[in-house]
N, C-alpha and C positions, 0 to 999 in steps of 0.2 A: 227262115225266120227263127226258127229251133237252134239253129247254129248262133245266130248273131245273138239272142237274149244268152246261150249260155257262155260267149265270150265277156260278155260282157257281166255277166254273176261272175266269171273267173275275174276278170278285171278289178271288179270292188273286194270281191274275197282278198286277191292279192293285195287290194290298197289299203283295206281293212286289217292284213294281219302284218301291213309294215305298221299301221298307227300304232297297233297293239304292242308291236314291239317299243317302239317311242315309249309310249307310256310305259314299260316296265318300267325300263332304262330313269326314265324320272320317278316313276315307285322307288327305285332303289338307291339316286342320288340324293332325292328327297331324307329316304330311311338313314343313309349316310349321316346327310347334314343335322338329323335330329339326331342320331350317337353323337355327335360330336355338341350340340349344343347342351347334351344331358352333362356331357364329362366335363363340359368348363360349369354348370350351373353346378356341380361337385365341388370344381375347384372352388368355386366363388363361395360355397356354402364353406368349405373348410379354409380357406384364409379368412372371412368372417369371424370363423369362431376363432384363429388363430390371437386376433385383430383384438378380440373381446380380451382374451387372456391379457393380452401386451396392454391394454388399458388397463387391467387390473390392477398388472406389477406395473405400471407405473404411477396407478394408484397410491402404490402401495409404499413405492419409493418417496415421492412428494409428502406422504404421510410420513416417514422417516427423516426426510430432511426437514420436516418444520420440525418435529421435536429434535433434530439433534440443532436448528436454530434456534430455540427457546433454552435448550440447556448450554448454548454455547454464550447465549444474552447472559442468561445467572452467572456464566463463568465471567465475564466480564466486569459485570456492575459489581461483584464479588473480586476480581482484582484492584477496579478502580478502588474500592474499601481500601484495599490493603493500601493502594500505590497513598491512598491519602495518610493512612497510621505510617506509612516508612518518610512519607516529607514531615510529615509532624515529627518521627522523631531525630531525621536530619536538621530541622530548625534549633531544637535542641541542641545537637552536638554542636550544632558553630557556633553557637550562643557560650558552648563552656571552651569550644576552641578558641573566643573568642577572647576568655579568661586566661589562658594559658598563652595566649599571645601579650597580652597587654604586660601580663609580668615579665616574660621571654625580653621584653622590651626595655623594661625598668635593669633585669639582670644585666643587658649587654650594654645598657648606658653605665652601670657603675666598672663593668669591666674596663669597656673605654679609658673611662677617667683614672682604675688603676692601672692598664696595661697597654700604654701608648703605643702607636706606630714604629719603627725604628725608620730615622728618616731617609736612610740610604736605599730603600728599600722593603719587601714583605716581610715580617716576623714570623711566618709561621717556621720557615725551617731553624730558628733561633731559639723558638718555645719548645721549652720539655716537655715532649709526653706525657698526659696525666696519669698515674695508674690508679687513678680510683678518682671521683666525684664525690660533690656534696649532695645529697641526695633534697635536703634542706631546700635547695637553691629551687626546687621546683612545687615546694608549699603553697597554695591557694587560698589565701581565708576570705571566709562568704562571713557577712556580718548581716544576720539574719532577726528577724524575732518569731518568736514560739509563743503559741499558747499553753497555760496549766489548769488541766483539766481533772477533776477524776478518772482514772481510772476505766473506771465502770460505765463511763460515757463517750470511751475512745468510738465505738465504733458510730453511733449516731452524730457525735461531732465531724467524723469523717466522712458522714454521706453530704450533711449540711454545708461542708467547704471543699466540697469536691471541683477541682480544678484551681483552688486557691493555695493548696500543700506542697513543700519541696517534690520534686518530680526530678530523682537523679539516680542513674542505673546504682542498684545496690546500698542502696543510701535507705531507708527509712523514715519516714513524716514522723515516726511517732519513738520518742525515747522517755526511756525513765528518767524519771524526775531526783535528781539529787538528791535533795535536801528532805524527800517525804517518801515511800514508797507505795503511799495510795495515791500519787497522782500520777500524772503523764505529758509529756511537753508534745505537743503536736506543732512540729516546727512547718512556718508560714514559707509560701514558696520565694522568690526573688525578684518576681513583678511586684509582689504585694509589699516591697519594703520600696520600689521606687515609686516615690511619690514627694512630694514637698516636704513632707514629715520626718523624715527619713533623717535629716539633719536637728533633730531632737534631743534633747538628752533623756535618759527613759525616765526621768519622772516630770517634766513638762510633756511628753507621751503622753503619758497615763492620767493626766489630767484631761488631757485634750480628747483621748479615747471616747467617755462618755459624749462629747459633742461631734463630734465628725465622723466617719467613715474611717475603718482604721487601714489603712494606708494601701488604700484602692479596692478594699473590699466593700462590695453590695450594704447598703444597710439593712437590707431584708435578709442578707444571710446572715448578718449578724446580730440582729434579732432571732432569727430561727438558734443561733446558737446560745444567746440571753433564755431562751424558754427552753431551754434543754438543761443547761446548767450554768452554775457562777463561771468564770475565767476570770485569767488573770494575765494580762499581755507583759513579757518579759522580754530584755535582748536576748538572742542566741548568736554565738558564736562557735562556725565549723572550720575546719582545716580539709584541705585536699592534697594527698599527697603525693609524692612519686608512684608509689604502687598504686592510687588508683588510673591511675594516667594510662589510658587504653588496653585495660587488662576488661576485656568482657566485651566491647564492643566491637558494632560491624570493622569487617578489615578493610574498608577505604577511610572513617573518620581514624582507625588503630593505626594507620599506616600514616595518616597528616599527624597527629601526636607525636608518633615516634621520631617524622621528618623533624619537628619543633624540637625534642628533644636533644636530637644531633645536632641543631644547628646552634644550639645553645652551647652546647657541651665542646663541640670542635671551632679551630678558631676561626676567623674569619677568613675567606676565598677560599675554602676546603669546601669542595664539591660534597653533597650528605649521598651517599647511599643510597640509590632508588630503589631498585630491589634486589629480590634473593632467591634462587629455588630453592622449595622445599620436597625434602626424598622421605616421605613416610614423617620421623619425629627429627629428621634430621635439615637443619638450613644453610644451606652452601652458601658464601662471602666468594668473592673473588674480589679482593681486596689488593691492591695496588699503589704502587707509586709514592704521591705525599699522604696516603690515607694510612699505609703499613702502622708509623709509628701512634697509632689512635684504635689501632685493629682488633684491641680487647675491650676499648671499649665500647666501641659500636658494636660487640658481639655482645657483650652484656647487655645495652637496650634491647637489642633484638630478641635474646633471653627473654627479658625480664618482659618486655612487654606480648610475649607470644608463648609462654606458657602455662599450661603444660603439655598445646600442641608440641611446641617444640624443645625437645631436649637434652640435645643437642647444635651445636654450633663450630663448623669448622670450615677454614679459608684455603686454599687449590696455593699448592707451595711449588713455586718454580714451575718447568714445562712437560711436557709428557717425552718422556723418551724411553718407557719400556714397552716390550713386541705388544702386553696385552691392551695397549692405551689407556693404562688406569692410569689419572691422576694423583698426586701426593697430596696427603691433607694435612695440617695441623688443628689440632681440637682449642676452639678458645674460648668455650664457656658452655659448660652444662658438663654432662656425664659423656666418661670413653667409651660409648658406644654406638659402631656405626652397623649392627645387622638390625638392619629395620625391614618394616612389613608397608607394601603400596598398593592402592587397590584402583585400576583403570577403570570405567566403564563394565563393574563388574568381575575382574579379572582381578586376583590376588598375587602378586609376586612377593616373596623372599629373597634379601639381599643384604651382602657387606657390599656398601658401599664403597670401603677403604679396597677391595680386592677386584670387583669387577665395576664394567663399564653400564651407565644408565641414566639418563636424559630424559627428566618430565616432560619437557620441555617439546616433547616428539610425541605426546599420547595421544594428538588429535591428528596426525601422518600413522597412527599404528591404525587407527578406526577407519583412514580412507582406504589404505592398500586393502587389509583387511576384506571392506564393504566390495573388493573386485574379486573375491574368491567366490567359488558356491561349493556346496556342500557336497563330499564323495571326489574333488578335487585333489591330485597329490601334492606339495608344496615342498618346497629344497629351501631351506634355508642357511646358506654358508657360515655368517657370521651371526649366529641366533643370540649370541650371549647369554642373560637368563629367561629368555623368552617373548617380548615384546611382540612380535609377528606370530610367534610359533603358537603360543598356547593360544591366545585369542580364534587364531585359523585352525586348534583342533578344537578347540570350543564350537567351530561354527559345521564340523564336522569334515573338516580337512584329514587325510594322512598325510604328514608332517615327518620329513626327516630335517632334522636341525643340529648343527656341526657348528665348533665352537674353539677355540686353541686354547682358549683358558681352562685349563681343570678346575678352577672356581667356578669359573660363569659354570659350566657343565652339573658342577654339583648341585647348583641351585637348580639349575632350567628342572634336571630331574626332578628334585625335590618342589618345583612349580607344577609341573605336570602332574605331582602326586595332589598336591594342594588343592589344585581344582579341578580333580578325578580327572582326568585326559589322559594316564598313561598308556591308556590301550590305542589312540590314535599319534604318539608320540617317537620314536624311531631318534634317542639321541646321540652324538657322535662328538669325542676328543680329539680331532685332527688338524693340520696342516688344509685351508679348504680347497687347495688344489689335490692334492691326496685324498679326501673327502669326494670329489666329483666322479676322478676316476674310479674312486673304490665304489660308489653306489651305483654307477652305471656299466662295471662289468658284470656279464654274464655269470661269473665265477661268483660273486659277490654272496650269493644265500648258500654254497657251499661251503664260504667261509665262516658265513655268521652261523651254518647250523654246527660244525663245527667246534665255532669258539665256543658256543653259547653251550657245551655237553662238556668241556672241558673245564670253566670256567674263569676266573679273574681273581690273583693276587692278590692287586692293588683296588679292588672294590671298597674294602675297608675304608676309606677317606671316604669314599663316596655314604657310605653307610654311616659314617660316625657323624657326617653333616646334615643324615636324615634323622639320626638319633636324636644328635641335638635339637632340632628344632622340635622334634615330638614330645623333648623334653620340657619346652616351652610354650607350646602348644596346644599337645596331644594328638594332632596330625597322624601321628605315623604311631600304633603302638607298639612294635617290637623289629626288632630285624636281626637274620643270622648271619653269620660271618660266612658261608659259601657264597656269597654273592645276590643272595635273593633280599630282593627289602620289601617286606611284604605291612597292607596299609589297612588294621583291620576295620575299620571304619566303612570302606571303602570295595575292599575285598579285591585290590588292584594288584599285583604280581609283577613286580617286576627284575627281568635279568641284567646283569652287567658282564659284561666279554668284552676281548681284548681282540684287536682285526693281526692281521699276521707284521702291519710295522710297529717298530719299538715306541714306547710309552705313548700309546695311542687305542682309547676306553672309549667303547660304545655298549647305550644303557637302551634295550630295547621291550619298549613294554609288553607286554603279550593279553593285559588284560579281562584275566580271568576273573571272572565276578560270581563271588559264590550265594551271596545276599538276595532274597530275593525283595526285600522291602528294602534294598538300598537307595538313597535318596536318586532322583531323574537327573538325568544327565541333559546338559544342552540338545547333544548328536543320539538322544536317544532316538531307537529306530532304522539309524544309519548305519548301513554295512561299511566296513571297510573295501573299498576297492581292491579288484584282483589283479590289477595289472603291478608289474613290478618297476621300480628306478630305473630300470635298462630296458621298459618297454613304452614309458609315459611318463612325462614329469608335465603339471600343467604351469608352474609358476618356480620360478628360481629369485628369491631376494638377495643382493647384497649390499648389507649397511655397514660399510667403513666406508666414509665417506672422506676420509684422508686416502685411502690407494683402493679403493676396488675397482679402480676402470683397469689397474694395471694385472688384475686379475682375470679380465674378460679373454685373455691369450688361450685359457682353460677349454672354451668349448671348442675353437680348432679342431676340428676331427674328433671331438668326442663321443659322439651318439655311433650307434653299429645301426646301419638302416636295415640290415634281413630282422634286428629285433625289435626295430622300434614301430610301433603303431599312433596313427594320428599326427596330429600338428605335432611341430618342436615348442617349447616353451618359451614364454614369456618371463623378459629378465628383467625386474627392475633392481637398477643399477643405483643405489646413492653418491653422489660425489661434492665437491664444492665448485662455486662460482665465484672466481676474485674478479676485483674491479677490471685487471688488463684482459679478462677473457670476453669469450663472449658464448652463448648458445651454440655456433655451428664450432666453435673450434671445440669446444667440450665432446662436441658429434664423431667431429673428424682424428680428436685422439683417442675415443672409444671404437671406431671403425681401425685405427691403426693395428689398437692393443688386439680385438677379433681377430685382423686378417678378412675382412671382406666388410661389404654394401651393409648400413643399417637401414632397412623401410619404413616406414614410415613412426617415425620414434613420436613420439610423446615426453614431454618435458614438465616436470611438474615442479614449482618451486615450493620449497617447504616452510624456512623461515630464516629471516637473517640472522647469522651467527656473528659478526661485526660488522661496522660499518662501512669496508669493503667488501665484505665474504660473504657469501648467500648460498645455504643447503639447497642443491637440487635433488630430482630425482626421476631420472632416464632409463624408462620402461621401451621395451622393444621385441617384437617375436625373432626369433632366431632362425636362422637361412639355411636350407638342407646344403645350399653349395660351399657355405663355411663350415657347418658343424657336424656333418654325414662323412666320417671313416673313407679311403679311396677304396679300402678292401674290403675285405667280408672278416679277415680273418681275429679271432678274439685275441685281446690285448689286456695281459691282466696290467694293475694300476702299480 
């Protein structure tokens, strides 16, 4: 019996100490599950608060965008204003364009009648050239009437007939009075004289005056003008002359004036002039054909009615055929001078137009290439001229080496880079730009410039007498010595000039020494110069001869040494033209000739039509290790 009860206490002990176990086992998956639902009720507390902040700011932002929409409402109801004063004084202008037509109309009918057709035919190639005009011939008279007032009552009389007084650019409502020096004529504007009355003689006027409304004016203004002072209503009579004729006004009614004017002036079927670039004070003509023998005088209107923006005026004589593609000019009206000053999007260039090459006409393709640079970027620019691409890309904090054939262009670009403090991110170069490639991209190349640049430069003097000059005009540049240094105290810029080891071929390398320390901020302030060298990274190569630079694409062949080069090969953008018999892929397929291998995937950008077959492109592309990587290792000087 003793046995069987403690079998059986063994029995539940045993059954009792598996429960026990069980239940640990759930004590502690239990404990488990409550660690883990603490560490998400964490989480959930901390993305909560996270949750709370992100409501704040964007609080904070909705709070920012209504007032920047409430200041963008004032800016608008603030333009509509304006847009309404520029139609009001557009209404105006054709009102007096309107004048100058009607007479324009009266002169060509008596022309007509003295200067008939020849009946075989046009007269124009028959008519002589005029060398001068009657200037008479474009006289306007306004047959007006004036009030005479005292003096002393000019300005209350003028608040009383405000919007009833001549209203014409530079013109005045209010003149002295002839015949008395204590009065004042306050001449009536030219709505107020159209009226029934108008056809009056002035003293059935002046009788009629006291009973009616004088000739559309309010009778309450003229009352208010009765209890201010006596008046006395008289004709007036103005003239308008040639010189006022679009000298001061906006340049689209300036530019209908002046079209009226030419088409007056030249004879009938003679196409007028549309437009003109203007380079700084200078207005280029590209005059032609039947218009040659008329070509001083349309240079005269354009004068006369455009300065003293412009002043000068000269016409592109015959065709380009020297190496620097400068055009011939002749001067046909104003002063012989063509070094004028342009200013881009900020960017100030100096230039003889008469010696180097420069096209306004390209300043919104200088802001797009440009806007694909970033800053600490190296840039190669072959045919820089005075700097178009170069300065603007060290502006943005580019190192910039820029090569050039012309010793002009070259003089200036320098004297550009001093202009708008860039000489320390600027590297400029007088060569052949195939000699220019090779020479920046050998190894050998900083042994030469350290070199040249200890030795010095000869021929720096030109270079220097063209900084001189302009400092002398200026004040830009205050002194420079004849070793070769032009030094910009303004600025505290330093820069050397050396010669590379081929003949008549100057490179000006700035070095950028700034001793000031309250010298005005630079664009690239902040920005280091990059350390990598020409023959280890170029990020960007420009070439703008757009008459041959595809035939200069032969240059990278083998040109890079791959044991020294690091990263991508650059990107080229190529300028060239598009005539009517080509097309996109053949322009592709004679750029892939001139390389020697495959372009990928190219990008074509067109810039702007140059005639009306001929269209500027411009053919960007990255360059192929298996065209432009060397077979050898071994260095190749240039």
């Amino acid at each position: 019996m003793n046995a069987r009860a403690l079998k059986t206490s063994v029995e539940q002990s045993q059954r009792l100490s598996s429960e026990v176990t069980n239940l640990t086992m759930q004590i502690a998956k239990l404990n488990k599950e409550c660690s883990l639902y603490d560490n998400d009720r964490e989480a959930l507390m901390e993305f909560g608060n996270d949750a709370d902040e992100r409501a704040r700011q964007a609080e904070a932002c909705a709070q920012k965008a209504e007032d920047n929409s409430r200041r963008l409402s004032d800016e608008v109801n603030q333009s509509k204003q304006e847009i309404e004063l520029l139609m009001a004084d557009k209404t105006r202008h054709l009102e007096e364009l309107q004048l100058v037509r009607r007479r324009i109309v009266d002169l060509e009918n008596e022309r007509d009648d003295n200067n008939p057709v020849c009946p075989h035919g046009s007269n124009i190639k028959k008519m002589d050239p005029p060398l001068t005009f009657d200037k008479s011939k474009f006289d306007v008279k306004l047959q007006l009437f004036a009030l005479r007032i005292p003096r002393e009552q000019c300005v209350n009389v003028g608040r009383a007939l405000k919007g009833y007084l001549l209203d014409k650019d530079r013109i005045k409502p209010i003149e002295q009075d002839p015949s008395c020096e204590k009065n004042r004529l306050m001449i009536l504007s030219e709505e107020v004289q159209d009226s029934g009355s108008k056809f009056l003689t002035a003293s059935s006027f002046l009788v009629l005056i006291c009973k009616t409304e004088l000739l559309g004016i309010p009778g309450d203004k003229l009352d208010a003008v009765r209890k201010i002072c006596k008046f006395e209503v008289i004709p007036y009579s103005m003239t308008l002359g040639y010189s006022y004729w679009g000298a001061g006004w906006s340049y689209t009614f300036e530019s209908l004036v002046r079209d009226e004017i030419l088409k007056q002036i030249l004879p009938p079927g003679v196409e007028v002039p549309s437009s003109f670039e203007t380079i700084g004070h200078i207005a280029h003509l590209n005059i032609s054909g039947e218009l040659l023998p008329f070509k001083e005088i349309i240079a005269k209107v354009i004068y006369d009615k455009n300065q003293p923006r412009i002043r000068t005026v000269v016409n592109k004589v015959g065709t380009i055929t020297n190496e620097f593609r400068v055009p011939k000019f002749e001067i046909l009206a104003g002063t012989d001078d063509l070094v004028t000053e342009i200013k881009q999007y900020g960017t100030r260039f100096k230039l003889d137009y008469g010696s180097v090459y420069w096209n306004s006409r390209l300043e919104h393709e200088h802001v797009r290439l440009i806007s694909k640079f970033s800053p600490g970027e190296t840039i190669c620019d072959m045919f820089a001229g005075v700097g178009p691409f170069a300065i603007p890309a060290a502006q943005k904090g580019c190192l910039v080496y820029a090569n050039d054939l012309n010793p002009t262009s070259v003089d200036y670009l320098q004297m550009n880079a001093v202009l708008n403090q860039v000489g320390s991110h600027i590297h400029v170069y007088n060569m052949d730009a195939r000699i220019f490639m090779r020479h920046l991209v050998s190894p050998a190349y900083k042994e030469d410039a350290d070199k040249d640049a200890a030795v010095g430069v000869a021929d720096g003097a030109s270079t220097q007498e063209t900084i001189r000059e302009y400092s002398e005009c200026k004040g830009a540049v205050k002194g420079a010595s004849s070793n070769g240094h032009c030094r910009d105290d303004k600025n505290e810029v330093e820069t050397n000039f050396h010669r590379s080891e081929d003949s008549d071929v100057r490179i000006a390398v700035g070095s950028g020494k700034r001793r000031r320390r309250d010298a005005p901020k630079k664009k690239m302030e902040g920005f280091k110069v990059p350390g990598s060298k020409p023959w280890e990274h170029i990020d960007h190569i420009i070439m703008n001869l757009p008459a041959s630079a595809l035939q200069f694409l032969d240059i990278f062949n083998g040109l890079f040494q791959r044991r020294y080069w690091t990263g991508l090969l650059p990107w080229v953008h190529c300028y060239c033209f598009l005539r009517s018999s080509q097309t996109e892929e053949s322009i592709l397929s004679d750029a892939e000739t001139a390389l020697g291998g495959r372009i990928q995937d190219p990008i074509i950008h067109r810039v702007r039509d140059v005639a009306p077959n001929k269209e500027m492109i411009c053919l960007s592309f990255r360059l192929q290790g298996e065209t432009c990587f060397q077979e050898d290792d071994t260095d190749k000087r240039a």
